[in-house]
C-alpha positions in Angstrom: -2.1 -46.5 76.0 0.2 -47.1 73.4 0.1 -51.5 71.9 3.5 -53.3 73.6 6.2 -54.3 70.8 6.9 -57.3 70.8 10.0 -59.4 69.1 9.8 -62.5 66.8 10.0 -65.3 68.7 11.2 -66.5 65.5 15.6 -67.9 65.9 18.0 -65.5 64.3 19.5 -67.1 60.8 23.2 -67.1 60.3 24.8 -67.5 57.2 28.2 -68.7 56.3 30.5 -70.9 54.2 30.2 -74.5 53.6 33.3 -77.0 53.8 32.7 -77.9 50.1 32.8 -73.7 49.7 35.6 -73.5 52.0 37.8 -75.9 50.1 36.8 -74.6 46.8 37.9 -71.2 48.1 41.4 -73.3 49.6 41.7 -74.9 46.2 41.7 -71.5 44.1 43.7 -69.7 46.2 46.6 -72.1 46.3 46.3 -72.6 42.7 47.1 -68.6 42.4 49.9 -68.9 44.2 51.1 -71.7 42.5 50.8 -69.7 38.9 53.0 -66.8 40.8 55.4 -68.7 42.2 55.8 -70.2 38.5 55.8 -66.7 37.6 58.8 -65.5 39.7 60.8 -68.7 39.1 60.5 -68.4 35.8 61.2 -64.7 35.7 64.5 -65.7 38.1 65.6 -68.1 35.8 65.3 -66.0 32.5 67.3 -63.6 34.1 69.9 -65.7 35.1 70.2 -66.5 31.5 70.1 -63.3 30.2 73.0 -62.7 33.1 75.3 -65.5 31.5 74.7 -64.4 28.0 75.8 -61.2 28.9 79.3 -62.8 30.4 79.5 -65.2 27.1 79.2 -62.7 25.2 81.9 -60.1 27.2 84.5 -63.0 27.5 84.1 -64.3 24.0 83.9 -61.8 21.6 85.9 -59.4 23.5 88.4 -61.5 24.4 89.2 -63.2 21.2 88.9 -59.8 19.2 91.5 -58.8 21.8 93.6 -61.9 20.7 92.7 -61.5 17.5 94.4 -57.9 17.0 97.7 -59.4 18.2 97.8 -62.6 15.7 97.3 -59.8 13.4 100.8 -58.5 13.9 102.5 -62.3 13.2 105.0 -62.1 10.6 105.4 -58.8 10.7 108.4 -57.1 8.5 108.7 -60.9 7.1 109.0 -59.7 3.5 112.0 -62.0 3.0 110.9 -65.2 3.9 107.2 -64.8 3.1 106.3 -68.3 2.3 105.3 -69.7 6.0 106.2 -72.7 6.6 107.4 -74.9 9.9 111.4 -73.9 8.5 110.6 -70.3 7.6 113.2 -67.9 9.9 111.3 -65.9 12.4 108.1 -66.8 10.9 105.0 -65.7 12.6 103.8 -69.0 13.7 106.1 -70.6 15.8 106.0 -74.3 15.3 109.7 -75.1 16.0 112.8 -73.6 17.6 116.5 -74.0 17.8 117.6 -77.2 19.2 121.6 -78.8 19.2 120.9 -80.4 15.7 118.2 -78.2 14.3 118.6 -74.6 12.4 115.9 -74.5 9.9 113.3 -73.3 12.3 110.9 -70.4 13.2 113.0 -69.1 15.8 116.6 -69.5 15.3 117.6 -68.0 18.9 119.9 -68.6 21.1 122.2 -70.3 19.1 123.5 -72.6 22.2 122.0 -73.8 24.7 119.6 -73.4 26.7 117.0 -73.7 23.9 113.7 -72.4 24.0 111.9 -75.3 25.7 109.8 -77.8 22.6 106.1 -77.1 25.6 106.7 -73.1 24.6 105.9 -73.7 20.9 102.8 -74.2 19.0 101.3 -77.7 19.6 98.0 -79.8 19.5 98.0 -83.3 20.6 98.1 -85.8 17.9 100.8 -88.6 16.9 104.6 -87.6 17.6 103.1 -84.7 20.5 102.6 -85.0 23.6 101.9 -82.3 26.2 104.3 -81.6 28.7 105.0 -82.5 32.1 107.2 -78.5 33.0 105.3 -76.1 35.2 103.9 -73.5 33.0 104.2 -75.1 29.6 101.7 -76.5 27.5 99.2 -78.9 29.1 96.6 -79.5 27.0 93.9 -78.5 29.9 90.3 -78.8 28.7 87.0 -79.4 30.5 86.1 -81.3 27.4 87.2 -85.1 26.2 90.0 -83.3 24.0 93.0 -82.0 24.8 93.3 -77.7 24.4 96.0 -76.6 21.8 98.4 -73.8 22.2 99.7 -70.9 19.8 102.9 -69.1 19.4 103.3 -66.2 17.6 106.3 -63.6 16.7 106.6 -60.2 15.3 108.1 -57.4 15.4 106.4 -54.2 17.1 105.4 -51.9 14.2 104.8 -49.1 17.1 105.1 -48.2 20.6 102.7 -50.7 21.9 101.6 -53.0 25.2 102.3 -56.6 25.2 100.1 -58.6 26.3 100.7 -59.3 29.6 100.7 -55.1 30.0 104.4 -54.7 29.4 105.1 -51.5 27.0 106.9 -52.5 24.0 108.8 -49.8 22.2 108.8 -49.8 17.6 111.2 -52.4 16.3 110.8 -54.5 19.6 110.9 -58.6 18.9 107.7 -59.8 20.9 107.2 -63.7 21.0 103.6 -64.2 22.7 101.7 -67.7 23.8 98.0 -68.8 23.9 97.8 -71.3 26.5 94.8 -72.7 28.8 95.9 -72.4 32.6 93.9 -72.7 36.1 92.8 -69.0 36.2 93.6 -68.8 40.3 96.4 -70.3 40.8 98.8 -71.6 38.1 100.4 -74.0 40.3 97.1 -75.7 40.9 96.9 -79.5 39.6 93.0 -80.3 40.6 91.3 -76.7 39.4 89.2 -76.4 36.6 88.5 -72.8 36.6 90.7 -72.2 33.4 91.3 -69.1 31.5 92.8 -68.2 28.4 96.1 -67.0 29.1 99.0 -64.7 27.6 103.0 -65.4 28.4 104.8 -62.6 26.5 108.8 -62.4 26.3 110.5 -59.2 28.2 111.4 -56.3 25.3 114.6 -55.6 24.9 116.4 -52.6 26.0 116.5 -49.3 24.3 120.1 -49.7 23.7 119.7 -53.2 21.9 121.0 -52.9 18.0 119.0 -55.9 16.7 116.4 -56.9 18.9 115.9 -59.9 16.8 119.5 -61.6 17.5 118.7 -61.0 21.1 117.6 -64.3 23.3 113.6 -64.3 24.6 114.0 -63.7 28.3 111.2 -63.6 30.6 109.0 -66.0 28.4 108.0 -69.5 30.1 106.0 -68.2 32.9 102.4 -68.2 33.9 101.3 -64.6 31.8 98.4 -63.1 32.4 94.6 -64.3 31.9 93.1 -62.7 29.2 90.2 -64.5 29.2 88.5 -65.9 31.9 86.4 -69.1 32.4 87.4 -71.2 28.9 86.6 -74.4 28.4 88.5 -75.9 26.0 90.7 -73.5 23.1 91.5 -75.2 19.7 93.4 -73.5 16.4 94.1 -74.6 13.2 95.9 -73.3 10.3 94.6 -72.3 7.4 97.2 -73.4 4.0 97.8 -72.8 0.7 99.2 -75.5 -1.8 101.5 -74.9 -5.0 98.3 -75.5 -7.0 96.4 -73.2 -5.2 94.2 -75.1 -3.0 93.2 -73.7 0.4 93.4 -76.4 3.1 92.7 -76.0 7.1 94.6 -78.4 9.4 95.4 -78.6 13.2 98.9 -78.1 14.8 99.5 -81.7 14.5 98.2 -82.4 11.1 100.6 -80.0 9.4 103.6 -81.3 11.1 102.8 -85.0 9.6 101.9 -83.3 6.2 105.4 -81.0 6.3 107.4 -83.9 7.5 105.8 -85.9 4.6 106.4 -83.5 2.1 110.2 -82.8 2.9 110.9 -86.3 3.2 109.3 -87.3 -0.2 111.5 -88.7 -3.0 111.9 -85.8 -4.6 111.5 -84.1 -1.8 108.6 -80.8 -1.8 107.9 -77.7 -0.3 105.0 -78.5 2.2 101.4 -75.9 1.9 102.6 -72.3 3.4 100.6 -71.2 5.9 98.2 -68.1 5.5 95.7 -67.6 7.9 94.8 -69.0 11.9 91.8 -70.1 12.5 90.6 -70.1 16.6 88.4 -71.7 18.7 86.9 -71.4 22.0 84.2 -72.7 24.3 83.5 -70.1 27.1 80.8 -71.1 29.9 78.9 -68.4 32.0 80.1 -67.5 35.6 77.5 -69.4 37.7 75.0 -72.4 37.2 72.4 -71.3 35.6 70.3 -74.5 36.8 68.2 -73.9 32.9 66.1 -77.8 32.3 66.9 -77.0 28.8 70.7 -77.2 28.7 71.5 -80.9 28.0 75.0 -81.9 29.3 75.3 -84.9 27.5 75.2 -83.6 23.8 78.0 -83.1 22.1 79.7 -79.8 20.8 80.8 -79.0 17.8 84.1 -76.3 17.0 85.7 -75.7 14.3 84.5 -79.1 13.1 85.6 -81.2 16.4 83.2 -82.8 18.2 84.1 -82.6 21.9 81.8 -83.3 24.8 81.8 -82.2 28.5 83.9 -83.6 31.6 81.1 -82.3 33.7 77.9 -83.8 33.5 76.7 -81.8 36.5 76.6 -78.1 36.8 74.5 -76.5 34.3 76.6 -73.3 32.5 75.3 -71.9 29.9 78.2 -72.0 26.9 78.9 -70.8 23.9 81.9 -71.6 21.0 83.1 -68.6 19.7 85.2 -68.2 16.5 87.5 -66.6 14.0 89.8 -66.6 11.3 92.7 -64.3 11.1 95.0 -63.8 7.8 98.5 -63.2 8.2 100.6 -60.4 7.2 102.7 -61.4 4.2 101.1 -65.1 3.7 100.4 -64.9 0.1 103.3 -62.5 -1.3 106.1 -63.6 -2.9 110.0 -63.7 -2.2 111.3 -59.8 -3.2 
């Protein structure tokens, strides 16, 4: 007869977590969540930044190369009057026009009125200038504490080309261009401050014209095109030489005062030619990048202005681009 088994009377032992373990556990587990949620923000936000880089760096130095080509082409086939001044005939920087008393100008067209409007030409704000009240003429929008500047430029086509608001433009064509800031959406807008860098280009004359250069601008005064999307604020200046040789950069307004000085000295003097532009721009990225490390507040420096922001709220990421063009003909000498 085989012994009976019998069981421990002994209670069974279960083991399991603690509170103290089960918080410790809590406690480690959020704190590795924490580290990859830091992880992927952080990731997220470098990207962003990397994303608006990539746009600064497509709108600005694109863009002003793209400009920069054009200005190239300013005084083109000016071998006559090469020394540019604010009186030099069809001189590649327009600075004045025909008017009922003036004729010592950059553009010397038409001859009666109308006259090519004083908002079409090359301006920045400063004593005697102020920017102008007509639809689609200079403005002086920024989306800094300083008003933008505008450029005018003239030349004659030294090939078939395409203007630039897309217009082709045949060899020997007068082109008059214009570098204004504008709402980029809608140029009638008043309370936008999406503004692009924009391009108003005179209609080329016929095929048929004999001198395109005694024929009036027509088809320049209106909105252009954007060439440049989302700028903040465009500046120029222009870069001068004096009799003596010195080399001299002064904005739009600064040269005025110094010609008008010059020409109205006793005895009166030839003011500094011009010889080269230089440009300016401050581009921002497309969305808000939302970076800690942007600070809104501090102040930007281009081309040796220090502007600061309207906007103290949405964080873009921005960048001042730059460049100095020479003109064609600037330093020679009268044939």
């Amino acid at each position: 007869m085989k012994t009976p088994y019998y069981l421990s009377q002994k209670p069974m032992q279960q083991r399991g977590f603690t509170l103290i373990e089960l918080m410790v556990a809590l406690v480690l587990g959020l704190i590795i969540t924490a580290a990859a949620i830091q992880l992927f923000t952080g990731g997220f936000l470098n990207a962003r930044m990397q994303e608006a880089n990539a746009e600064l760096q497509n709108s600005g130095v694109f863009g002003l190369d793209y400009v920069a080509r054009d200005i190239r082409l300013a005084n083109y086939t000016n071998i006559n009057n090469p020394a540019l001044t604010e009186q030099t005939p069809w001189g590649g920087i327009v600075l004045t026009a025909r008017t009922g008393t003036g004729t010592n100008v950059n553009l010397p067209v038409p001859d009666k009125a109308p006259f090519i409007s004083n908002g079409l030409l090359t301006h920045s704000v400063g004593s005697t200038e102020a920017v102008s009240t007509v639809k689609n003429e200079w403005r002086g929008l920024s989306n800094v504490d300083v008003s933008s500047d505008q450029l005018t430029i003239q030349f004659v086509a030294p090939n078939a080309m395409v203007n630039c608001e897309g217009t082709n433009v045949q060899e020997g064509d007068y082109v008059i261009q214009r570098y204004f800031l504008r709402p980029a959406d809608d140029p009638d807008s008043t309370t936008s401050k999406e503004y692009g860098l924009a391009c108003d280009a005179n209609t080329p004359a016929p095929l048929s014209t004999p001198d395109p250069l005694k024929t009036i601008p027509t088809g320049f005064g209106d909105a252009g095109q954007v060439i440049m999307p989302r700028v903040d604020h465009f500046t120029i200046q222009l870069g001068t030489r004096a009799a003596n040789g010195n080399l001299a950069y002064y904005t739009v307004n600064q040269y005025r005062t110094l010609a008008n000085a010059a020409r109205t000295a006793a005895p009166p003097t030839v003011p500094p030619r011009i010889v080269s532009v230089k440009l300016g721009v401050l581009v921002r990225s497309v969305d808000n990048t939302r970076n800690s490390a942007i600070d809104l507040t501090k102040k930007i420096d281009i081309l040796n202005q220090q502007v600061e922001l309207t906007d103290k709220d949405t964080k873009y990421a921005r960048r001042v681009y730059s460049t100095t063009v020479a003109l064609r003909n600037g330093l020679g000498e009268r044939l």
